[in-house]
C-alpha positions as semicolon CSV with decimal commas, in nm:
position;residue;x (nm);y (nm);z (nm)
1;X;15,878;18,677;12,941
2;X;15,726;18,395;12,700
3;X;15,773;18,415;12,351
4;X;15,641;18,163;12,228
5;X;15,319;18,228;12,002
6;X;14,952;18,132;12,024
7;X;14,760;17,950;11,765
8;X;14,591;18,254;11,639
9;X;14,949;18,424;11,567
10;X;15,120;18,183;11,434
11;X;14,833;18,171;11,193
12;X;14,846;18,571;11,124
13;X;15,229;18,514;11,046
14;X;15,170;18,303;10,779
15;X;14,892;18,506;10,629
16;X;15,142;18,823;10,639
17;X;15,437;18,590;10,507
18;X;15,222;18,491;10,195
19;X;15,126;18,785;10,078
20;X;15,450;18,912;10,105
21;X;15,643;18,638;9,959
22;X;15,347;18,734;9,607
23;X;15,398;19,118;9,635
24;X;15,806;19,174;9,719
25;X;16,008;18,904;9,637
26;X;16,395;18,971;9,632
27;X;16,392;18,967;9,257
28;X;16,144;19,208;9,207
29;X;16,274;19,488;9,391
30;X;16,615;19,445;9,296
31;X;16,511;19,502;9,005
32;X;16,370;19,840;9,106
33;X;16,477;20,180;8,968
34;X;16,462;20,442;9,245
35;X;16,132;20,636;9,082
36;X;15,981;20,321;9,036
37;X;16,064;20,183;9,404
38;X;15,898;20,531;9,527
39;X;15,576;20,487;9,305
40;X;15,591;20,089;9,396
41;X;15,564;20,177;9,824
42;X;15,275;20,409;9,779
43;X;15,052;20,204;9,567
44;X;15,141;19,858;9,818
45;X;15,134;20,080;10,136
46;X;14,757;20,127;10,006
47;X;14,710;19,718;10,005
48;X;14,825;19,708;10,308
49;X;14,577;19,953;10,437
50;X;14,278;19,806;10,304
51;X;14,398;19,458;10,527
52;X;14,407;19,662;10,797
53;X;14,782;19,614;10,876
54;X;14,967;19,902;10,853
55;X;14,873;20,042;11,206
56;X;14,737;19,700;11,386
57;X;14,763;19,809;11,734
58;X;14,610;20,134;11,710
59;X;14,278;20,186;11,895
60;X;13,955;20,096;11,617
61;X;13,812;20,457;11,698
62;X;14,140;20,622;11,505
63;X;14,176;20,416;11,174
64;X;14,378;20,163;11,374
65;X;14,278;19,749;11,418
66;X;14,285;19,723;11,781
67;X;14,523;19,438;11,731
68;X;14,750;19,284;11,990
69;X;15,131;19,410;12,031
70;X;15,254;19,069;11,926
71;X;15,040;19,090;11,653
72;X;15,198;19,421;11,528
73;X;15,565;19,293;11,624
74;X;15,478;18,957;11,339
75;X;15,393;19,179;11,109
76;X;15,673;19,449;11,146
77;X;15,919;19,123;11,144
78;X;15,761;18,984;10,837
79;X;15,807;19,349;10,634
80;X;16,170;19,383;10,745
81;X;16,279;19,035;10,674
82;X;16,150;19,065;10,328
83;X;16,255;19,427;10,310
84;X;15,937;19,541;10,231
85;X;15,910;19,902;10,147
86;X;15,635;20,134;10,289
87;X;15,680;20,409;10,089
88;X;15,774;20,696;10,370
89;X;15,504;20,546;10,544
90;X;15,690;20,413;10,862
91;X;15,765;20,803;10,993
92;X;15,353;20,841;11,029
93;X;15,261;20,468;11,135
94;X;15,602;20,434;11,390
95;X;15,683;20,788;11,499
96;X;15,408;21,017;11,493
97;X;15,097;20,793;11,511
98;X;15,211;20,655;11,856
99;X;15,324;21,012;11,987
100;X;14,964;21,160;11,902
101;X;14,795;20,860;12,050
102;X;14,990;20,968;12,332
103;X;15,029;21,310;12,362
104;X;14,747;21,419;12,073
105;X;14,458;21,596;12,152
106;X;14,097;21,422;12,091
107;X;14,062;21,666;11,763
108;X;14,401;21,605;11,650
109;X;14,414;21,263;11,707
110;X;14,080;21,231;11,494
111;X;14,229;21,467;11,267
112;X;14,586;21,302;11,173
113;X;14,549;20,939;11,246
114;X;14,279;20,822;11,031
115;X;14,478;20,943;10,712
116;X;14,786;20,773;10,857
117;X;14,633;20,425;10,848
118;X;14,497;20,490;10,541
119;X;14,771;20,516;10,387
120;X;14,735;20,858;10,239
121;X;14,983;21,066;10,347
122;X;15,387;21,079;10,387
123;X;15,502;21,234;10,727
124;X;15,859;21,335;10,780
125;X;16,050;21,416;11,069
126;X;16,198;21,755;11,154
127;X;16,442;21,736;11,401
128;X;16,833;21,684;11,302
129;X;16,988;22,055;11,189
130;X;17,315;22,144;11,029
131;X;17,464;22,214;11,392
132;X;17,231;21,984;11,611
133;X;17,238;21,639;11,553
134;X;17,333;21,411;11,812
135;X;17,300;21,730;12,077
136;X;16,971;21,786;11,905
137;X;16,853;22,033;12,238
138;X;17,155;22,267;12,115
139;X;16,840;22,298;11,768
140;X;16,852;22,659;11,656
141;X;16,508;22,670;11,407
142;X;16,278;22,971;11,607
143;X;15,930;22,932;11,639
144;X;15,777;23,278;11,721
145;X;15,430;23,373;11,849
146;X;15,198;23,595;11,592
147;X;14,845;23,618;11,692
148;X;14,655;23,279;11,617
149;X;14,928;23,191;11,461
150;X;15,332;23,044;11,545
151;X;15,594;23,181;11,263
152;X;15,869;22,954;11,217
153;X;16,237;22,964;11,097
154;X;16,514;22,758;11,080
155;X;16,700;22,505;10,874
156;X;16,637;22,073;10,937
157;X;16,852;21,830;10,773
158;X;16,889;21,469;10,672
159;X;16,518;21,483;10,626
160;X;16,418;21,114;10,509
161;X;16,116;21,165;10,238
162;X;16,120;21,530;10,322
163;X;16,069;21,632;9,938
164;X;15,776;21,384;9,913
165;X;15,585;21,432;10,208
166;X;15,288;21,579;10,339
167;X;15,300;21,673;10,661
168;X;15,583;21,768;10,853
169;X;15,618;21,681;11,275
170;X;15,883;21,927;11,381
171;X;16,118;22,081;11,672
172;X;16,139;22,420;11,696
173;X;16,248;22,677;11,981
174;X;15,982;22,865;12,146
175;X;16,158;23,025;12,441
176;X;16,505;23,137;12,303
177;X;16,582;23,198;12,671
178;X;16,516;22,893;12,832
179;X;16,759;22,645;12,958
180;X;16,804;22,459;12,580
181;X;16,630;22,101;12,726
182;X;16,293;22,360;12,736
183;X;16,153;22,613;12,544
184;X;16,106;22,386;12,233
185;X;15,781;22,303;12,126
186;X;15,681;21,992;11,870
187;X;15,463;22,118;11,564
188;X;15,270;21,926;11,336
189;X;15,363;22,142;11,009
190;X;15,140;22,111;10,648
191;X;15,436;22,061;10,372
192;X;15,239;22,255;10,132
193;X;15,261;22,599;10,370
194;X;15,412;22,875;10,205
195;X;15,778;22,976;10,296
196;X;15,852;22,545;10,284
197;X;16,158;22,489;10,086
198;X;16,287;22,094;10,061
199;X;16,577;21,985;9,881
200;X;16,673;21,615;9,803
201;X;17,046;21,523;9,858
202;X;17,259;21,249;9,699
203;X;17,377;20,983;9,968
204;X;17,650;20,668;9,901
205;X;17,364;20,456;9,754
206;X;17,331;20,737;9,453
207;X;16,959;20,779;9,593
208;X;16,806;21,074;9,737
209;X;16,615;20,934;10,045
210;X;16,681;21,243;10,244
211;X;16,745;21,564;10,212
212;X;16,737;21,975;10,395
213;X;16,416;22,151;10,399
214;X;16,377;22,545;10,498
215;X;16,145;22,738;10,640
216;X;16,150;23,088;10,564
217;X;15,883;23,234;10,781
218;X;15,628;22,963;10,804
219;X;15,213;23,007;10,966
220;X;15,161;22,750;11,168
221;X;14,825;22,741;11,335
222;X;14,889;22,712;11,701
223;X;14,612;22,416;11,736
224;X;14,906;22,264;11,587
225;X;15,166;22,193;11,886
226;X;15,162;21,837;12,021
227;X;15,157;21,841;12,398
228;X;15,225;22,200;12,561
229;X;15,389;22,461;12,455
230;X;15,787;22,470;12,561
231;X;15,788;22,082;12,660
232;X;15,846;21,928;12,308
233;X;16,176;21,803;12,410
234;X;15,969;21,539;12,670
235;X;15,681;21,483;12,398
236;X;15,994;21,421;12,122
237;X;16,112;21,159;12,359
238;X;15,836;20,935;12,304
239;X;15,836;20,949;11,931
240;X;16,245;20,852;11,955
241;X;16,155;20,547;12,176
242;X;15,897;20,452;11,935
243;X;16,177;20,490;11,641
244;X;16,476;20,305;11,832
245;X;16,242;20,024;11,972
246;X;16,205;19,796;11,590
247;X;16,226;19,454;11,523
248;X;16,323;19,476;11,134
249;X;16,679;19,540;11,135
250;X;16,747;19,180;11,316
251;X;16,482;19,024;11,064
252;X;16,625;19,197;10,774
253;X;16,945;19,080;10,930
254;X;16,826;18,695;10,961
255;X;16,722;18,752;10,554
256;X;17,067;18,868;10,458
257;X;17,213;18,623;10,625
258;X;17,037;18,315;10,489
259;X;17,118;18,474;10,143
260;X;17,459;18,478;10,242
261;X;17,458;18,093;10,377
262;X;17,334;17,927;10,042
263;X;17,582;18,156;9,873
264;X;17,837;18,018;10,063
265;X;17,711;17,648;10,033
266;X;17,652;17,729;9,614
267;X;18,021;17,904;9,556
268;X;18,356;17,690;9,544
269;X;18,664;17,800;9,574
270;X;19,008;17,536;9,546
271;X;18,770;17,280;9,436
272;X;18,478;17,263;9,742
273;X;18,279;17,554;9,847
274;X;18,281;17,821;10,090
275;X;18,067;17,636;10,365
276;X;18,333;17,394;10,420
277;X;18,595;17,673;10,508
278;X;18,601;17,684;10,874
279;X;18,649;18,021;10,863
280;X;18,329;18,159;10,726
281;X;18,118;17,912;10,908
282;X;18,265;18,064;11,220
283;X;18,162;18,446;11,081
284;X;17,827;18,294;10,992
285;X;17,749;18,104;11,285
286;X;17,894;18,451;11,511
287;X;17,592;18,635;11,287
288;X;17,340;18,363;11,362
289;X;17,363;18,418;11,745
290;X;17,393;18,790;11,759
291;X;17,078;18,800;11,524
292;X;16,905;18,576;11,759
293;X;16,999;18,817;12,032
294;X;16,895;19,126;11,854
295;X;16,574;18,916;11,826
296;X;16,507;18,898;12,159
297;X;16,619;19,247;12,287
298;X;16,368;19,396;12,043
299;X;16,056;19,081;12,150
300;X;16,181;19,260;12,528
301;X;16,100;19,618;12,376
302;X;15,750;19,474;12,247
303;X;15,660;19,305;12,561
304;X;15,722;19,595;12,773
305;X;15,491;19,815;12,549
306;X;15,224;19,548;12,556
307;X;15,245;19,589;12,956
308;X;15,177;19,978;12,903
309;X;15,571;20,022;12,996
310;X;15,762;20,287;12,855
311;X;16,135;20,163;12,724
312;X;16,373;20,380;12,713
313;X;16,699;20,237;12,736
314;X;16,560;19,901;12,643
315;X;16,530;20,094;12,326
316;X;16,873;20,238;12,338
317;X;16,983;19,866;12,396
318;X;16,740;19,773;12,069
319;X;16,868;20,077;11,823
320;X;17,210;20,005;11,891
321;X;17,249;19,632;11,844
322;X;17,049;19,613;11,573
323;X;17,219;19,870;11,368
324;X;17,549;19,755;11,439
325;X;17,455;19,406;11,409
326;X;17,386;19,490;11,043
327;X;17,698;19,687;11,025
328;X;17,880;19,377;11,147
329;X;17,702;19,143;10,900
330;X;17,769;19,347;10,613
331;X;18,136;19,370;10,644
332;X;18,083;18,985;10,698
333;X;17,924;18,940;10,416
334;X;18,163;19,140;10,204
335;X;18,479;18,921;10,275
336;X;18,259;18,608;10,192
337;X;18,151;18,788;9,854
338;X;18,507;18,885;9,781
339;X;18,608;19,071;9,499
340;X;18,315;19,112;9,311
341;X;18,081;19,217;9,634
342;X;18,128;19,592;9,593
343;X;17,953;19,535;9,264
344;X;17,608;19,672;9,248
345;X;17,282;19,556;9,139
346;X;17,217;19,571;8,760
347;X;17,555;19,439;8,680
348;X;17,593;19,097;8,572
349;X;17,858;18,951;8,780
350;X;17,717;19,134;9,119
351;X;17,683;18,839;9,389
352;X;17,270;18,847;9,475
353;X;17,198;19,133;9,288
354;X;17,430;19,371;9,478
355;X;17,180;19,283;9,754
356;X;17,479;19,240;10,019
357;X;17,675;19,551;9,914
358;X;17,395;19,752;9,898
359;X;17,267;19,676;10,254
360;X;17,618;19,737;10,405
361;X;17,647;20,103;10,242
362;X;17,291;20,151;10,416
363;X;17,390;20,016;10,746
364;X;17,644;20,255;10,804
365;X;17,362;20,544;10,797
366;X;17,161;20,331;11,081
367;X;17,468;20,414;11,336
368;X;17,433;20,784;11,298
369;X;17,029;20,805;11,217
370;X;16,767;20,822;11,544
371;X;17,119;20,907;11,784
372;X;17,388;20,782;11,732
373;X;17,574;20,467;11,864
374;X;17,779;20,673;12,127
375;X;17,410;20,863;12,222
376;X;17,264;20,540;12,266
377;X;17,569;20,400;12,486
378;X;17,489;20,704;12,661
379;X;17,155;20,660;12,779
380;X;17,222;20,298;12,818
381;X;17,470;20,381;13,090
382;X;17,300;20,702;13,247
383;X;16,904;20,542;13,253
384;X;17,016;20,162;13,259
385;X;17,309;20,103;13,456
386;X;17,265;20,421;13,655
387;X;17,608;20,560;13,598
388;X;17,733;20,906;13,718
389;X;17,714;21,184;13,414
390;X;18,084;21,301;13,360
């Protein structure tokens, strides 16, 4: 594997890093109120789609810009390193959009994707239930067969942007009978049907990101499944290796941590500042390295895909670094902050603009969301290293 970069994309990263560096800088979206922030994504998700970025490496015939991988992996690394938001955007451009490119039929491919890179609709994801999360094949919601037509019911939780989106891709069980890996189906489910009930719930950060949507007999069209009927649990397992296989938590990583270095360098304590203390330039230099390795297990991830490869526990391997690496770096970063870390943003004596604390409470989500750290160790083990299921 080479990673160094051509001419061309070294160009392209600049381009991306400009714009960016005009449209989110760290002050501005500190500054953000939650409404605002939502309102904010939507209308700079839409700038993005008139560049052509949001889905690069799509095929030209679907919306997309026929771009290289690499090219897509720049810009993904440029958006998370300045923690630019998409605006519920990333469930349609890194979830769904790859899984119908894959699995899709010509008329809903031509259907779905164009909208997608347009940046005109919100997609959430409707797999996690009150009693299925991690075992997500134990998923109770019924999907029953009417006619043209599929009724579904059933309960999905932790719904990220389910009470703003638009269309719904969804897990439900088609074959009540069947051993639990089969008889579920994947749906592509319009938000507006009747019988949809969504719900927004509080998390740690006071901001309702997520939330539990119901459906209380729902018509859905049965030109709607993705893939065949009673193998969603395969076709699911591409959009999941789509979702573990990003390269923004190490770049938002590298940001954080170059916030926390000229903090360190700025701040004195006993007369000579925080850089000199061997101790946290041993806690920042341990961050440095194991950013620089989440780097390159995610560039791995990217490579393979480029090669028409399929990672699955490379993507394990990618999900679980990454979101503990930003686990690790926040509870770094809040023994360098001290004291007034915790603080969050809006109050005056809050160390970056709460930027520090407020990443930490988020990165102890990442370890749960998309599997969690034991399900990736899992798959690591059983698909990687080939070990014996116990």
């Amino acid at each position: 594997m080479d990673f160094s970069f051509t001419t061309e994309e070294k160009d392209f990263r600049a381009q991306v890093r400009a714009f960016l560096d005009r449209e989110v800088s760290d002050e501005f979206l500190s500054d953000l109120e939650e409404q605002d922030e939502v309102d904010f994504s939507r209308e700079f998700t839409r700038k993005l789609a008139q560049k052509g970025w949001l889905a690069m490496a799509w095929p030209k015939e679907y919306g997309g810009g026929g771009a290289t991988t690499m090219e897509q992996l720049i810009f993904n690394e440029e958006m998370g390193y300045h923690h630019a938001p998409t605006g519920g955007h990333r469930q349609g451009i890194s979830l769904i959009g790859p899984c119908l490119i894959a699995h899709g039929t010509e008329e809903q491919k031509r259907k779905y994707l164009p909208p997608i890179t347009a940046g005109e609709v919100v997609w959430c994801q409707g797999f996690s239930e009150p009693n299925a999360g991690s075992d997500l094949a134990s998923l109770q919601c019924q999907a029953v067969e009417d006619g043209d037509d599929i009724v579904i019911t059933g309960q999905k939780v932790w719904t990220t942007n389910g009470h703003r989106a638009d269309w719904c891709h969804l897990l439900a069980r088609t074959d009540p009978n069947a051993p639990k890996h089969k008889g579920i189906s994947y749906f592509l489910v319009d938000m507006k049907s009747p019988g949809i009930t969504a719900r927004p719930l509080l998390n740690m950060l006071a901001s309702r990101d997520f939330g539990e949507v119901f459906f209380d007999e729902v018509r859905v069209p049965k030109g709607n499944i993705l893939g065949e009927k009673n193998r969603g649990w395969y076709v699911s397992q591409t959009t999941l290796n789509f979702e573990r296989s990003g390269i923004a938590w190490p770049a938002s990583a590298k940001r954080d941590l170059e916030l926390l270095i000229e903090y360190a360098k700025e701040t004195k304590k006993n007369g000579e500042s925080l850089a000199q203390d061997p101790l946290v330039r041993h806690k920042l230099t341990e961050m440095a390295v194991e950013i620089e390795v989440a780097r390159m297990i995610s560039y791995r991830v990217a490579w393979m895909q480029s090669r028409g490869q399929i990672p699955i526990y490379e993507a394990s391997m990618s999900e679980l670094f990454g979101s503990e690496l930003l686990k690790r770096l926040g509870d770094v970063g809040m023994q360098i902050l001290g004291l007034f870390g915790p603080l969050e943003r809006g109050s005056r004596w809050a160390p970056l603009r709460g930027r520090i604390a407020r990443d930490y409470q988020f990165s102890l989500g990442l370890t749960i969301a998309r599997g969690t750290s034991e399900i990736q160790k899992n798959i690591i083990a059983w698909r990687g290293l080939e070990l014996p299921r116990v």
